[in-house]
Structure formats: C-alpha cells, structure tokens
PAZA-847685 format. One line per 8 residues: their letters; for each residue x, y, z of N, C-alpha, C. Coordinates in steps of 0.2 Angstrom, whole numbers, plus 5000, padded with zeros to 4 digits. Example, Ala and Ser with C-alpha at 12.3 -4.5 7.8 and 13.67 -1.06 7.14 Angstrom:
# residues 2
AS = 5066:4972:5039:5062:4978:5039:5066:4984:5039 | 5064:4989:5035:5068:4995:5036:5064:5000:5039
END
This chain:
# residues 190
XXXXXXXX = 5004:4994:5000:5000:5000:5000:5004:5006:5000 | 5000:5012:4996:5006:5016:4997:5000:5024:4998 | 5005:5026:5004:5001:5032:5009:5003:5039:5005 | 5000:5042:5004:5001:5051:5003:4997:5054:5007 | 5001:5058:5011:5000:5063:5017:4998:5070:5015 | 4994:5073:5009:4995:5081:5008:4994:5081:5014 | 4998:5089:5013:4999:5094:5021:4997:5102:5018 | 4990:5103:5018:4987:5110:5016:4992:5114:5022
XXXXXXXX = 4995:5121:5019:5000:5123:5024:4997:5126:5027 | 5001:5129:5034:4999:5131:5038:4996:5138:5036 | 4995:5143:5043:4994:5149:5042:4998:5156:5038 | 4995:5156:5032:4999:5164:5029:4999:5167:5029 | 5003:5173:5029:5001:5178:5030:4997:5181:5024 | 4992:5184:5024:4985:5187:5020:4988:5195:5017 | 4991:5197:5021:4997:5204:5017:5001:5205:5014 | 5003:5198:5012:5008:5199:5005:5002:5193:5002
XXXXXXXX = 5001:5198:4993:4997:5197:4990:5001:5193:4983 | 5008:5192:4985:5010:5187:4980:5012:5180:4982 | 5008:5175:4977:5007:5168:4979:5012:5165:4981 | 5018:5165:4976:5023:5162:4977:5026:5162:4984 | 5028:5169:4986:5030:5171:4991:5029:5172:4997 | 5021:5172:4998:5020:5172:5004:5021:5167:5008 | 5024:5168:5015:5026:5165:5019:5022:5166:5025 | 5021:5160:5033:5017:5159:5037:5019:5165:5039
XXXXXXXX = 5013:5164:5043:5012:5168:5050:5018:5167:5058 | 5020:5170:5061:5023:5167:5069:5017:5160:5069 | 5010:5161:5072:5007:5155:5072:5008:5149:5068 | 5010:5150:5060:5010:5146:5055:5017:5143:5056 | 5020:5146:5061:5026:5142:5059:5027:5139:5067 | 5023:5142:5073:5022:5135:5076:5019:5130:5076 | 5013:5129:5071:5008:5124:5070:5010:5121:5065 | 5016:5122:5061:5018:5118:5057:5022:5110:5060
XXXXXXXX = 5025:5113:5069:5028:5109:5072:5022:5103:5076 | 5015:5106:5074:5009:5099:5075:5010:5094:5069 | 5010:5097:5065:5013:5092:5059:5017:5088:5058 | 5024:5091:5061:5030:5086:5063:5026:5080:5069 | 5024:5082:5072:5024:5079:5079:5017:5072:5076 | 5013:5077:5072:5010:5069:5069:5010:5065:5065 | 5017:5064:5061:5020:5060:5059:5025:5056:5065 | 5024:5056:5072:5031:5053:5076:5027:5045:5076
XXXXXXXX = 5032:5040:5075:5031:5036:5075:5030:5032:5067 | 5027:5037:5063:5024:5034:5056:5032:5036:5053 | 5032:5031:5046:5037:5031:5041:5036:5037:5036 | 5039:5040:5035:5041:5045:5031:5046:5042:5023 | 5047:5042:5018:5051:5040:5013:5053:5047:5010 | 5048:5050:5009:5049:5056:5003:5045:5063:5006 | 5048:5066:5006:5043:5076:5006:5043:5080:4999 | 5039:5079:4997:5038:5084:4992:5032:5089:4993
XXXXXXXX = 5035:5095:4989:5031:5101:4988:5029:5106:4986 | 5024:5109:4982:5021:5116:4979:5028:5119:4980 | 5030:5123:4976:5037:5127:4976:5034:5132:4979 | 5029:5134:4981:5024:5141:4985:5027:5143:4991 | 5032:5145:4994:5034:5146:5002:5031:5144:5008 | 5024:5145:5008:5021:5145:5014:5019:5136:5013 | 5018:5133:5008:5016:5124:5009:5024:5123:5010 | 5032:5124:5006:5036:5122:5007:5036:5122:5014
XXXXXXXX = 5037:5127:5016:5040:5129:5023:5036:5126:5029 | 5030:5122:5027:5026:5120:5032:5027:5114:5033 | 5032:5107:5027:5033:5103:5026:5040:5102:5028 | 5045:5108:5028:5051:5108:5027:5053:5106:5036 | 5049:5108:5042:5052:5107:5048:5052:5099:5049 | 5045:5096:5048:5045:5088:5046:5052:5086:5043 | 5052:5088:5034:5059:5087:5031:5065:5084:5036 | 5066:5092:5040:5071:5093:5043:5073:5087:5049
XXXXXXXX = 5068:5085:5052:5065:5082:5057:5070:5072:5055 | 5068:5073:5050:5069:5068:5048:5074:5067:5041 | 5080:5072:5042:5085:5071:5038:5085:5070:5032 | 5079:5074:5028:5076:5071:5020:5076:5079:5018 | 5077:5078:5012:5077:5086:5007:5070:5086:5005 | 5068:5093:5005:5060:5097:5001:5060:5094:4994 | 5058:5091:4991:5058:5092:4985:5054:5096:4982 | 5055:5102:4981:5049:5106:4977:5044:5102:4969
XXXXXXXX = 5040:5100:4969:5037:5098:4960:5031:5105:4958 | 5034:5108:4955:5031:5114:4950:5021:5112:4952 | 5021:5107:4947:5013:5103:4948:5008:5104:4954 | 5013:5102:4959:5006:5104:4965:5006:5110:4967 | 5008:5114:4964:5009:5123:4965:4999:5124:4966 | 4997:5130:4970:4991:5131:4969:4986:5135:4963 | 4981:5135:4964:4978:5139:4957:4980:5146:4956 | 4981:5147:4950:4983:5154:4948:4975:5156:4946
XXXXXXXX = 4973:5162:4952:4967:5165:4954:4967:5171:4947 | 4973:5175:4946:4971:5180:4941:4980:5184:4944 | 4981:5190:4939:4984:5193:4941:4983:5198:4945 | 4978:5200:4948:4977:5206:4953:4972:5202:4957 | 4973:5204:4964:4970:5200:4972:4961:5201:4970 | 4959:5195:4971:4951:5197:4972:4950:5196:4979 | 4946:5203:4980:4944:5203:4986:4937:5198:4987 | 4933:5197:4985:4927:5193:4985:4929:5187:4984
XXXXXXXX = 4934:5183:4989:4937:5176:4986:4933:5170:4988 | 4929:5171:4991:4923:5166:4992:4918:5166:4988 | 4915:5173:4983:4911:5172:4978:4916:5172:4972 | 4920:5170:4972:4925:5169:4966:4925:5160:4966 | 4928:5158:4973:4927:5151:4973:4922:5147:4972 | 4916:5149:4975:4908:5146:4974:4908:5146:4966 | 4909:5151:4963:4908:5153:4955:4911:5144:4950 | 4917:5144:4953:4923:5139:4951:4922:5133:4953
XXXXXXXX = 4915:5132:4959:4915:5125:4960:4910:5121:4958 | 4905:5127:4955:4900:5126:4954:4901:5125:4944 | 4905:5127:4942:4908:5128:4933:4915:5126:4935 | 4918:5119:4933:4924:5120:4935:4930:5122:4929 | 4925:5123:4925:4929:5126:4919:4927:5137:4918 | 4926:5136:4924:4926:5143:4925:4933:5148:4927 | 4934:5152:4925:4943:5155:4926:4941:5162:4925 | 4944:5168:4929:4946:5173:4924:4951:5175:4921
XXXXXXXX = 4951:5181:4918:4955:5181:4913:4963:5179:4912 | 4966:5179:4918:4973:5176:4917:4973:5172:4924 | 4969:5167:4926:4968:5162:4927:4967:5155:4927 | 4968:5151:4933:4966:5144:4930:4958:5142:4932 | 4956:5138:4930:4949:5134:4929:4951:5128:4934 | 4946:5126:4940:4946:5121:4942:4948:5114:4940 | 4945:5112:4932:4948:5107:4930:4955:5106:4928 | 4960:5112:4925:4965:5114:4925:4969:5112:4932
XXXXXXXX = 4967:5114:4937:4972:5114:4943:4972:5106:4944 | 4963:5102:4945:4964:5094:4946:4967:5092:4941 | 4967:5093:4934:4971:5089:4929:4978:5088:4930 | 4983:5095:4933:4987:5095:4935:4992:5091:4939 | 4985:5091:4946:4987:5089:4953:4987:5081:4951 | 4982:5078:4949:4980:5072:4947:4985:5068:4943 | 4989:5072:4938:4995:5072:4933:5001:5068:4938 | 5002:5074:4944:5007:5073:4948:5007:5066:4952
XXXXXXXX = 5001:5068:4957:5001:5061:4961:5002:5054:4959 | 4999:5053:4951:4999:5046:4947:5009:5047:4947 | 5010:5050:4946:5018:5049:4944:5020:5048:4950 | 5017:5052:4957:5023:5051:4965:5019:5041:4965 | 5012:5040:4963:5010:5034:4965:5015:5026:4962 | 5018:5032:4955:5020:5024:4950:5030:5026:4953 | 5030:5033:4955:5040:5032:4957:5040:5030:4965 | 5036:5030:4971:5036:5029:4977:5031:5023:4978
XXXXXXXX = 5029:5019:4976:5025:5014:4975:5027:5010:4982 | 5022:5008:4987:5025:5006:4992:5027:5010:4997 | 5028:5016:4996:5031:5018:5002:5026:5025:5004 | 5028:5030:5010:5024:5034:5012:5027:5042:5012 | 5021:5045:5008:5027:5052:5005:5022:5056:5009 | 5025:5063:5011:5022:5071:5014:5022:5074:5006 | 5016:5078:5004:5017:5081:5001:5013:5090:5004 | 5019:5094:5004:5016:5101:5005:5009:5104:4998
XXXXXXXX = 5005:5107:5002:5000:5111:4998:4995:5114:4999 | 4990:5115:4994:4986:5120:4997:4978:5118:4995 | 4974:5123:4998:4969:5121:4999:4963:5119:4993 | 4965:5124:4988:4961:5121:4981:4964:5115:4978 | 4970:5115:4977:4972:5111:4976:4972:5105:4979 | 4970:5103:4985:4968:5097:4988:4960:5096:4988 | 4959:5100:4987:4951:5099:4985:4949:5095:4977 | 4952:5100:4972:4953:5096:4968:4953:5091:4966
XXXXXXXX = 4957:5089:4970:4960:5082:4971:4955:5079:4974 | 4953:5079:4980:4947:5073:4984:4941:5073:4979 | 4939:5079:4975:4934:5078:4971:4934:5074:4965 | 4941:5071:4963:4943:5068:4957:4940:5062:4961 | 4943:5061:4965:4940:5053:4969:4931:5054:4972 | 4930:5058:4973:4924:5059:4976:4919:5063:4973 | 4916:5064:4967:4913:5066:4963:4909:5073:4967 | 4908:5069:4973:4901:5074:4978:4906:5079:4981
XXXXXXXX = 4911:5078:4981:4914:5085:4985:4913:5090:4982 | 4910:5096:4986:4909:5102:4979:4913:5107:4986 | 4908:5112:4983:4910:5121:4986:4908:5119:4995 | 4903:5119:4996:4904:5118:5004:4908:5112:5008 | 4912:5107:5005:4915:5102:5007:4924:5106:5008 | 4924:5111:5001:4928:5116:5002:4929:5120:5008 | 4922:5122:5008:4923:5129:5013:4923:5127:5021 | 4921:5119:5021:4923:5115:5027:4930:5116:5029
XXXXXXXX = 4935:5114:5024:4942:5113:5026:4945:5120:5023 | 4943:5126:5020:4945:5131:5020:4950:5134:5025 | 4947:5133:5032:4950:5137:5035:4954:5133:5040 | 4954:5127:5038:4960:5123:5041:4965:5122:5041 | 4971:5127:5045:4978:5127:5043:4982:5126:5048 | 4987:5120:5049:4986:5116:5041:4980:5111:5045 | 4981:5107:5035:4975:5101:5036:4980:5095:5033 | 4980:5091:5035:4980:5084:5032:4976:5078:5028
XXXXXXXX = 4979:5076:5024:4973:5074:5021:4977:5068:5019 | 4973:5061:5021:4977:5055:5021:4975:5050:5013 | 4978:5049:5010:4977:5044:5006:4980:5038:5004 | 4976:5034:5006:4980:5026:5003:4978:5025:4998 | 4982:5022:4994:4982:5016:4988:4985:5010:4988 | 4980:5004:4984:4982:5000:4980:4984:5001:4976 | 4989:5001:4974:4992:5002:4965:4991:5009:4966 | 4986:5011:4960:4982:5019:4958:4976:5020:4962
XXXXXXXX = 4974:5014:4965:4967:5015:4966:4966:5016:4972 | 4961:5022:4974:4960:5025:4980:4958:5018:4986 | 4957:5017:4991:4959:5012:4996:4953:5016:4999 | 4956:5021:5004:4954:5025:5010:4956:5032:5011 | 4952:5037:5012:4955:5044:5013:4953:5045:5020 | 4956:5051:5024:4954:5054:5028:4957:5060:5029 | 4951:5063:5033:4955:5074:5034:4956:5073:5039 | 4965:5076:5043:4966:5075:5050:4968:5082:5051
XXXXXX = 4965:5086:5057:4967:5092:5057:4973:5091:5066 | 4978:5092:5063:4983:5090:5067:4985:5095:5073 | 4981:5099:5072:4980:5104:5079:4974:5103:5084 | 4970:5098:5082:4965:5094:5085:4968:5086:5089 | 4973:5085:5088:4977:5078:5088:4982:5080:5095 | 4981:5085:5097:4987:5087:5102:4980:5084:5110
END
C-alpha cells in the first residue's frame, strides 16, 4: 500500500498578496511543528512540495526532522486565481466549484488545477509505490484532488476545510486505486 499525506500549509500571511512568496504567519510556523509531531512514530520516505513558500515551509520542519530534502514539483503549486488580488474570494470560489471550467482572465479553471494535481500524484504513486510520501500544499488544490475521487465533494466540502491550517489529508492506495481517505486536522490531535 502506498500512503500520501497532503499537508494543506499552515497559516499565511494574507498581506503579502504574491502567491509564490507568501510565507506563514509566527502562528503558521508553530503549527507547522503539529505536523512534525503527527508524523512521530509513522514512516516517512519522501517530502515533496508546491514550490509556493508558505506549503514548502510548512513541510520543510517535518523534512528537517527527519533528515530528508524538500523536494519542490512545480505541479502541486496552487491555482493561479488571476493577476490582481480578488477581494470577494469566496464568491470567486463558489463561481469555480459550481463551473469547473470557470477561470478569469489570466487564470486557471478548476479542471486545470485537478488535471494537473491528478498528473502529479499518478507519477509520485508509479515512482514511490509502496512507500509513504508528505506532500506540501494548498487548499484548492487538495480539494481538487478529493473531488477527482469523490465526485460529491463540491463548494461547501471546500469551505469546510478552507479554513483549516494546516490540514492533512490522508490517502492510501492499492496500486492507483483510492483504498481509504481521511482529513486530519493536526491541531486537533494534540
């Protein structure tokens, strides 16, 4: 069986309005060390993760923890929302879960972000096969993802884990095929 761990990253900061760069909060970067603490005991192989600062950084103290390199993969990076901040980011999101081919103008489409993320994971599934990887990321992005398996996941399943940071989201496979999922909120585990 082979385990993938997404780690939706902790808290960021909401004032720096560029994606790639934003980095946690003080909070985000002690709650990142709930993360390490619920991996103790569990086997680790591999950390990979969204090149985006605030999911590296959230994965990186685990990494550390355990004498493994970040791997950043470009692929689980989050949805590119538009070039300029939209303030109405929950009526932007409802629009996009409800059309998933919805985007604006220099934006990605929901379909787009799961085709990508889905891309990825099959590849960490066919090069880690067997073993148990941490993948840093984010919260559309892991949404995407559970609704590839889960058809009914929509916009309120969303706005459930929206404001969970971080979140854990557990995946087993046989082979490719989904086994068992679960969402573990690891500030809740202490």
């Amino acid at each position: 069986m082979t385990h993938i761990y997404f780690v939706r990253h902790a808290r960021p900061n909401f004032e720096n309005h560029d994606d790639r760069t934003r980095e946690l909060t003080p909070e985000g970067l002690r709650d990142r060390e709930m993360v390490t603490r619920y991996f103790t005991g569990k086997p680790v192989d591999a950390v990979l993760s969204s090149p985006y600062k605030r999911a590296y950084d959230t994965v990186k103290h685990l990494a550390d923890a355990r004498g493994l390199a970040v791997i950043p993969v470009e692929a689980f990076r989050e949805r590119r929302v538009d070039s300029v901040w939209i303030d109405d980011f929950n009526a932007f999101a409802r629009r996009q879960w409800v059309d998933f081919n919805y985007r604006l103008t220099d934006g990605e489409c929901l379909r787009e972000v799961q085709e990508r993320n889905i891309g990825a994971l099959k590849c960490v599934l066919e090069e880690h096969a067997g073993q148990s990887v941490v993948i840093g990321s984010h919260g559309t992005a892991v949404g995407t993802i559970l609704h590839h398996f889960n058809p009914a996941f929509g916009y309120e399943d969303f706005r459930l884990i929206q404001s969970v940071m971080p979140l854990i989201v557990h995946l087993a496979f046989e082979g490719t095929t989904l086994a068992f999922s679960e969402l573990i909120d690891p500030l809740k585990q202490e």
